[in-house]
C-alpha positions as CSV (number, residue, x, y, z in Angstrom):
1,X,-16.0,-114.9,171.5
2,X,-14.4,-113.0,168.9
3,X,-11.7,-115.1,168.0
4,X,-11.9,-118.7,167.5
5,X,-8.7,-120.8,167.1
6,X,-6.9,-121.7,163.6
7,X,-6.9,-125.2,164.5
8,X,-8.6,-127.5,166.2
9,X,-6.7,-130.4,167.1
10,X,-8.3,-134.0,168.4
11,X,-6.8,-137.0,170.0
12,X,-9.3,-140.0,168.4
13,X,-8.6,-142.6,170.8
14,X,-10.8,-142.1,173.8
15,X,-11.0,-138.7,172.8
16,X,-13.9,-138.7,170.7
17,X,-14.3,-143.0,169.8
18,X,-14.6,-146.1,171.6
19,X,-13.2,-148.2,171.7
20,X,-9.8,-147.6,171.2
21,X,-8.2,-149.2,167.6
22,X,-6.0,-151.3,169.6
23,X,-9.0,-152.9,171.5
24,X,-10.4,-154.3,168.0
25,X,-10.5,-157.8,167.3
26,X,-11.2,-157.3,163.6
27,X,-9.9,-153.3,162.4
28,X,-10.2,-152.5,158.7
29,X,-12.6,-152.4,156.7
30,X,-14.9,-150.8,158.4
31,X,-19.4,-150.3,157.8
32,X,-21.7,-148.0,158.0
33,X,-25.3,-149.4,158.6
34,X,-28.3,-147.5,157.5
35,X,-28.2,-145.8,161.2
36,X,-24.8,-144.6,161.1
37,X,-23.7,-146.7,163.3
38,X,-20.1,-147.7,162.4
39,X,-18.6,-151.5,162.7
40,X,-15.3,-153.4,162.3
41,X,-14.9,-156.4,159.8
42,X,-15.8,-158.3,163.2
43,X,-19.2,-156.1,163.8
44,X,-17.5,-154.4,167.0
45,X,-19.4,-151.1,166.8
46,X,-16.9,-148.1,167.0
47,X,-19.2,-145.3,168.5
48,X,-18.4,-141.7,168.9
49,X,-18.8,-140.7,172.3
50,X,-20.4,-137.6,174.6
51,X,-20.5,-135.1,172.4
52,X,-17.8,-135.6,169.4
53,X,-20.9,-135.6,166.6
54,X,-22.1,-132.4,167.8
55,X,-18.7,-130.6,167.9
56,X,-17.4,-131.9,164.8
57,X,-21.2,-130.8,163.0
58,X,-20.3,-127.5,164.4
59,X,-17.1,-127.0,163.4
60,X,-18.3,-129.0,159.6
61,X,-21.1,-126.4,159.3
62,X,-21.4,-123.4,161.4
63,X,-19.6,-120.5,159.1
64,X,-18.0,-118.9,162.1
65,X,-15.4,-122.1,162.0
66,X,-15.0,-121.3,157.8
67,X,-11.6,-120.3,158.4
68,X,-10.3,-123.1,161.3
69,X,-8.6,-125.9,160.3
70,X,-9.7,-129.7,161.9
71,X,-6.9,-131.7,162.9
72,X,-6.7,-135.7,164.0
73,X,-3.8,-136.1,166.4
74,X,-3.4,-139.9,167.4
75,X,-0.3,-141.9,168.2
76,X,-2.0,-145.2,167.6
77,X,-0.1,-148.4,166.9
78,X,-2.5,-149.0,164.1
79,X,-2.7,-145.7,161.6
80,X,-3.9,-148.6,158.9
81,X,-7.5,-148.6,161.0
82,X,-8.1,-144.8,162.1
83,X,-8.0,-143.8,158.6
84,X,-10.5,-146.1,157.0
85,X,-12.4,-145.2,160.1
86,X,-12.6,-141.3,159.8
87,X,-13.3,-142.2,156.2
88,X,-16.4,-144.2,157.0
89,X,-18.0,-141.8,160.1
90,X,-20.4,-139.3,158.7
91,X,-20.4,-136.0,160.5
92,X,-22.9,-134.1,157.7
93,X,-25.7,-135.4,155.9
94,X,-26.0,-134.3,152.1
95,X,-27.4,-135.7,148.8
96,X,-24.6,-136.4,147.6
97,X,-23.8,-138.5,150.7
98,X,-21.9,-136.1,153.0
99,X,-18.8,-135.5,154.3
100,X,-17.1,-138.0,156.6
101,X,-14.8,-137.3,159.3
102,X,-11.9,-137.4,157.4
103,X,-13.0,-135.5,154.8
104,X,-13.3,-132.4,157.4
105,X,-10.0,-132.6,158.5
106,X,-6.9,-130.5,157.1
107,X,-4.3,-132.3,158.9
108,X,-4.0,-136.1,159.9
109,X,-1.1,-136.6,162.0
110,X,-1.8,-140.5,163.0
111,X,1.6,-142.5,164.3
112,X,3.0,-143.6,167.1
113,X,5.3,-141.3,168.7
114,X,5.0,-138.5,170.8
115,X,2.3,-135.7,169.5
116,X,5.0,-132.7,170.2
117,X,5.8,-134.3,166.9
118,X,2.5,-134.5,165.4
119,X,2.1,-130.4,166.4
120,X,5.5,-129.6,164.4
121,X,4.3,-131.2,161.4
122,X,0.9,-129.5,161.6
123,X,2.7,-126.1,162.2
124,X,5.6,-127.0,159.2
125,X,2.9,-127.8,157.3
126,X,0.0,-125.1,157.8
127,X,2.0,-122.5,159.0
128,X,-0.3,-121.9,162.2
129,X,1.2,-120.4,164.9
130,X,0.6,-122.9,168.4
131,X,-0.9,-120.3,170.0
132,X,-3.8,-120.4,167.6
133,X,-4.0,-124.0,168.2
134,X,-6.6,-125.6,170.3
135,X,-5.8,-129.7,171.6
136,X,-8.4,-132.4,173.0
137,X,-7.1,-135.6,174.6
138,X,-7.9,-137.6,177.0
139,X,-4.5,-138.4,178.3
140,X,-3.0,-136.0,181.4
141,X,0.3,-136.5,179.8
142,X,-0.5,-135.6,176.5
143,X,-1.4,-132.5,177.4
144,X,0.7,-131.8,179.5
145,X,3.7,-132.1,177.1
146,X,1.4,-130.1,174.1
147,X,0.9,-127.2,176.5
148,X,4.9,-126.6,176.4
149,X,4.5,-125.6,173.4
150,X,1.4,-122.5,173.8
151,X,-1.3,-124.5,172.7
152,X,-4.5,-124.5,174.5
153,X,-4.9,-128.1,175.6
154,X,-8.0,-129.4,177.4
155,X,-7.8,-132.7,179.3
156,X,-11.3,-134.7,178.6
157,X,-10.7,-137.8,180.7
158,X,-14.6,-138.6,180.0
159,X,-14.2,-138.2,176.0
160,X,-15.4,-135.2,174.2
161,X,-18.3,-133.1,175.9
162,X,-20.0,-130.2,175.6
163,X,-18.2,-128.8,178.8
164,X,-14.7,-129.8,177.7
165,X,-15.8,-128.1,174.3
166,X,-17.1,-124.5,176.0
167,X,-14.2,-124.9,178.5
168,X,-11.8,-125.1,175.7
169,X,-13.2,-122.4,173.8
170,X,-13.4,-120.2,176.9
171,X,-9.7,-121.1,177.4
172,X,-8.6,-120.1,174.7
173,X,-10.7,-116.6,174.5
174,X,-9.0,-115.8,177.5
175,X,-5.4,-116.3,175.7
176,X,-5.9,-114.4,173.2
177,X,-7.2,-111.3,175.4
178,X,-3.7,-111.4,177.5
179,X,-1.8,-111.1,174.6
């Protein structure tokens, strides 16, 4: 693929953890056992699922993503958790501890509301055009309403895999070679 997208833009919820913040008894502060295994205040383990580590390593580490930009696009009731819980996910492994989640990401649109207004801060902010944006969520709707505005969305009703991944990169190859 000779282009790769600007951005790449994740729902979190269902998307690439479970379970969803709302479903927490406890939320914030979150731990980190010696694992990497990641727990609520009430040791409900959050867990990233299919194949979210792997992408997010990828697009951490692999120097073809240098120049893309990682996004977290989540209308979650409870922004207070999400945060603390990027913050305490580790997607590399350094000495000097490694670089969380969070600390990948470029952009962190996380409030309720509908995520056509989560892409128009992200392209205010970053200048990106959509059509260099790539979106993963696991709600038909969401996409749906994202697509309007030329971004390459990818429904993952199963959480991130490695198919929705290659689909989505396939996708959006073949976008950028009708233009």
């Amino acid at each position: 693929m000779d282009k790769v997208p600007k951005l790449v833009a994740f729902d979190l919820d269902g998307t690439l953890w479970w379970p969803e913040m709302y479903m927490l008894d406890g939320g914030a502060p979150f731990r980190r056992d010696k694992s990497g295994a990641v727990y609520d205040k009430r040791n409900t383990r959050i867990e990233l699922m299919g194949a979210s580590l792997d992408v997010l390593r990828e697009l951490a580490s692999d120097p073809k993503w240098e120049h893309t930009k990682v996004a977290y696009v989540s209308r979650t009731e409870y922004p207070e958790w999400a945060i603390p819980c990027l913050k305490t996910f580790l997607i590399t492994e350094e000495k000097n501890g490694g670089r969380s989640m969070f600390d990948i990401s470029s952009h962190n649109e996380i409030y309720p509301g509908s995520k056509i207004t989560h892409f128009k801060a992200i392209h205010k902010d970053s200048g990106i055009p959509y059509e260099d944006m790539i979106f993963f969520d696991n709600e038909r709707w969401n996409i749906t309403e994202c697509a309007r505005l030329g971004i390459t969305c990818i429904y993952t009703p199963r959480g991130m895999t490695r198919e929705a991944w290659e689909k989505g990169l396939t996708e959006f190859a073949m976008s950028r070679a009708t233009r």
